[in-house]
N, C-alpha and C positions, 0 to 999 in steps of 0.2 A: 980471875976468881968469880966476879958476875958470870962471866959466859958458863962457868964451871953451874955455879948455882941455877942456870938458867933451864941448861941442858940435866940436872937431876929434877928440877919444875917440871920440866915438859915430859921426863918419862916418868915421874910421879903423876903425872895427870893421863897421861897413857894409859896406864896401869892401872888407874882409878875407872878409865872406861871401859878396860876392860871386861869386868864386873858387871857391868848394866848389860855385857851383849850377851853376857852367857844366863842371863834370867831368861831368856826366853829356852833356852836350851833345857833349860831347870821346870817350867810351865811344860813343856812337853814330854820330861820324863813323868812329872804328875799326872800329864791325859795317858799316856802309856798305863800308869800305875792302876789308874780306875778301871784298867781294861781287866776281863776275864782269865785270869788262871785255868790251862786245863784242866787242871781239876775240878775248877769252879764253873767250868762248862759242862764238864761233864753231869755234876750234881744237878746244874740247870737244866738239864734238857731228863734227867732223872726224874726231877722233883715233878717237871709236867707230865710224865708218867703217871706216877705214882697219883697224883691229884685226880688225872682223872679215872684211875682205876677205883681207887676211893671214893667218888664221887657217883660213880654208876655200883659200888656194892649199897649205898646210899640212898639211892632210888628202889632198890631191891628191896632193902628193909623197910622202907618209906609202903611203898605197893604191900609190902605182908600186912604192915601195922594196917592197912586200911580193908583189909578182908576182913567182912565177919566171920562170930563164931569162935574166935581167938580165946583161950584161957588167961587169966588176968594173970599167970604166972607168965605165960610167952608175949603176952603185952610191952611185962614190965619188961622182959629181957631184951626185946626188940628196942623199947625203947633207950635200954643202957648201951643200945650197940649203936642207935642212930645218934646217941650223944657223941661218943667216942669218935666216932668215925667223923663227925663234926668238927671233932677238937682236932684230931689227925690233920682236917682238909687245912681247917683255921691256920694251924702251924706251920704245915709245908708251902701253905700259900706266901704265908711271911716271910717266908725265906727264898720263894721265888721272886717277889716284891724285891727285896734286898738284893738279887744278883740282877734281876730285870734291871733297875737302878743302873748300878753300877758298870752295865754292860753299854748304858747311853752314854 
């Protein structure tokens, strides 16, 4: 009966280490998981597009607004569009931030 109880000891503590080996197996499905989804590469390599295309119409409005002679009605509009395209850049930036992130 000891030996009996000895040998359920020893493969309860077996079995108890089991567990700590496969934490690391568990650590490496989480660095997998931080990695990039296809889709989510592809978005990323999108969004740098898109940023910079917005960023040179950007420039464009930026050079009108600074030409004299402008009517203060195409001032203002210029200026609603250098805002906009601001916020555009601001938000696809953050969301490049976010997969850049996630991609290290």
């Amino acid at each position: 009966e000891k030996r009996e109880l000895q040998q359920r000891a020893n493969q309860a503590k077996t079995k108890g280490d089991a567990k700590p080996q496969s934490a690391p197996k568990a650590k490496a499905k989480e660095e997998k998981k931080s990695e990039l989804t296809f889709k989510e590469r592809k978005e990323y390599t999108k969004l740098e597009k898109e940023i910079e295309q917005l960023e040179t119409k950007k420039k464009a409005v930026e050079q009108e607004m600074n030409q004299t002679g402008l009517s203060p009605k195409r001032i203002e509009e210029l200026s609603e569009q250098y805002a906009e395209l601001g916020d555009q850049i601001e938000e696809k930036s953050l969301r490049w931030m976010e997969l850049a992130e996630k991609e290290l």
